[in-house]
N, C-alpha and C positions, 0 to 999 in steps of 0.2 A: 177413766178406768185404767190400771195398769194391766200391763200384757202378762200372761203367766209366763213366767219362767221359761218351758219349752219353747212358747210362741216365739218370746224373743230369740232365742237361738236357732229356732229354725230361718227366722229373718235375716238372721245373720249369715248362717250357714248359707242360704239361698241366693244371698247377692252376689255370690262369686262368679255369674254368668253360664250361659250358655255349654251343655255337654262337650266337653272339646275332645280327645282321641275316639270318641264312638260311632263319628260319622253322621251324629242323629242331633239336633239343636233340640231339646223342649221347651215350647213355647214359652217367652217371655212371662206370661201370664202364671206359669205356673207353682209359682211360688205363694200368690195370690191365691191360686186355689185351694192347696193347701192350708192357708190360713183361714179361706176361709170356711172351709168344711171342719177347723177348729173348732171355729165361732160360731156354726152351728149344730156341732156335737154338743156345745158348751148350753144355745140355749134353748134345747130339746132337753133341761132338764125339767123337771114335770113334779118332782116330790125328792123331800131333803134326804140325801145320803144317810142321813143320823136315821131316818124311819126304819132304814133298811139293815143295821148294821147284825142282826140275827141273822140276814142271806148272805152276808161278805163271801168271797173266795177268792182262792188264790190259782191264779189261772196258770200265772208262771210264762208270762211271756219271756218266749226261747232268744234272749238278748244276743246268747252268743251266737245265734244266727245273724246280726245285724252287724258284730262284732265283725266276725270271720266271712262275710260276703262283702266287706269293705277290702280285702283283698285284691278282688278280680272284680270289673262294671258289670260284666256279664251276669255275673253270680247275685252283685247289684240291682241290675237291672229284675234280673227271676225272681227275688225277694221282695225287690218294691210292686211289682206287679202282683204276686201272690197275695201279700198283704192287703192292697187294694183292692182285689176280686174278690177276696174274705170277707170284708170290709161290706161292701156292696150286696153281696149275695145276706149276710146277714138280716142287713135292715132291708131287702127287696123280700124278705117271707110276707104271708099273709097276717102272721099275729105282729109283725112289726107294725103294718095299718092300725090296726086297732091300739097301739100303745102309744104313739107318738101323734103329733101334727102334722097332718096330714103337708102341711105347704110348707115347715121345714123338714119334711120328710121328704117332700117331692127336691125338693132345694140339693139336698144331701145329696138324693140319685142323679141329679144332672151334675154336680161336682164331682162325684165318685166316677162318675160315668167318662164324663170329658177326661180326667187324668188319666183313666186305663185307658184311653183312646190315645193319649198322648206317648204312655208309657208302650205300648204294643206297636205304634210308629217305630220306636227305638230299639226294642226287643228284637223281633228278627233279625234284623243286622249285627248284631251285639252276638245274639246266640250262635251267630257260625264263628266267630270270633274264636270263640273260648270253649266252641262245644265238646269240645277233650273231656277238658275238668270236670264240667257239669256231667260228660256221661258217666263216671267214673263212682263219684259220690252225689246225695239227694240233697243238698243242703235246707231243703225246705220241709222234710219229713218233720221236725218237731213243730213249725210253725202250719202244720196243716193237723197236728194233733191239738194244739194250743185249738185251733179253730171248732175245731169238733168239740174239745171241751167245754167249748161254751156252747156249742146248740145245744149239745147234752144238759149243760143247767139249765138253760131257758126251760129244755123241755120237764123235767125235772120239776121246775118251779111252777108247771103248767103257764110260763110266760108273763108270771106276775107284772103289778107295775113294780115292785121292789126288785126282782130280778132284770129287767130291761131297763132299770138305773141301775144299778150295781154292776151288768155289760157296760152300757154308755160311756161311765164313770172308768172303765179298764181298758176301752177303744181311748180313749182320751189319754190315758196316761201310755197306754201304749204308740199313741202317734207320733210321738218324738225319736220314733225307729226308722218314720216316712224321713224326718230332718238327715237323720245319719244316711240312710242314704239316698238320699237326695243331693247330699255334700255328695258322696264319693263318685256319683254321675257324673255330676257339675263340677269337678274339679276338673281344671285344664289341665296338669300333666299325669293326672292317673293319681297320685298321691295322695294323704289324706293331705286337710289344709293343716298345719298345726296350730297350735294356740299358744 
């Protein structure tokens, strides 16, 4: 089976080792986990994309939040955290049970779970670092609007199975935000890596 596009570059991106200026190491493992909460976003799909293409939306994930938090780890680190509790908190509702499989449902929340455990080791320490910046501006205000927008359709859609593909399918494309930064943690001298 070939890797999608993302997957590999997050692979890539992920081998660069261990957080280095943050004080904080995340576990070896976590690169792994990431990939593989890919691969089970990917086969928690349940009914073909084409059924659904009357419910499409455009969510508009806020890129240049992932862009401009590459900056600072701290700002890094609040973004990948946010993302992940979003993430999480999504598929832990009640109409997510009913939509999905149940055992790669449960699968997701110990992946989703482990990383924000991982990522909140690191967090604190990070946050006094840089807590200037951050108190200053919110950088996460459009990515917790991005979020709302979508409980808002699900709810909307009354939680169809076509609207909980058509989410799936834009968590998915939007996970290659976890890879950006995920790099910018993991880079040893603070810099992006270039290419």
């Amino acid at each position: 089976m070939a890797l999608p596009f993302p997957l590999l570059t997050l692979l890539v991106l992920c081998s660069y080792g261990p957080v280095g200026s943050l004080g904080c190491d995340l576990p070896q493992n976590s690169v792994l986990l990431i990939r593989k909460t890919l691969e089970l976003l990917d086969q928690m799909k349940r009914i073909s994309p084409l059924l659904c293409l009357k419910d499409r939306r455009d969510f508009q994930f806020p890129w240049e939040i992932v862009n401009s938090s590459q900056d600072q780890k701290a700002q890094a680190m609040s973004v990948l955290h946010l993302i992940l509790q979003q993430i999480s908190n999504l598929f832990h509702t009640m109409h997510s049970s009913a939509a999905w499989n149940m055992t790669l449902l449960n699968e997701l929340h110990t992946g989703l779970h482990q990383q924000l455990k991982d990522v909140r080791t690191c967090l604190v320490p990070v946050m006094g670092e840089e807590e200037s910046v951050l108190a200053t501006e919110d950088p996460t205000l459009n990515l917790k609007k991005y979020f709302q927008g979508i409980h808002l359709y699900l709810e909307e859609k009354k939680y169809s199975d076509c609207a909980w593909e058509i989410v799936r399918v834009e968590i998915m494309r939007a996970w290659s935000s976890i890879a950006k930064l995920h790099e910018k943690i993991t880079s040893k001298d603070g810099d992006l890596v270039s290419s």
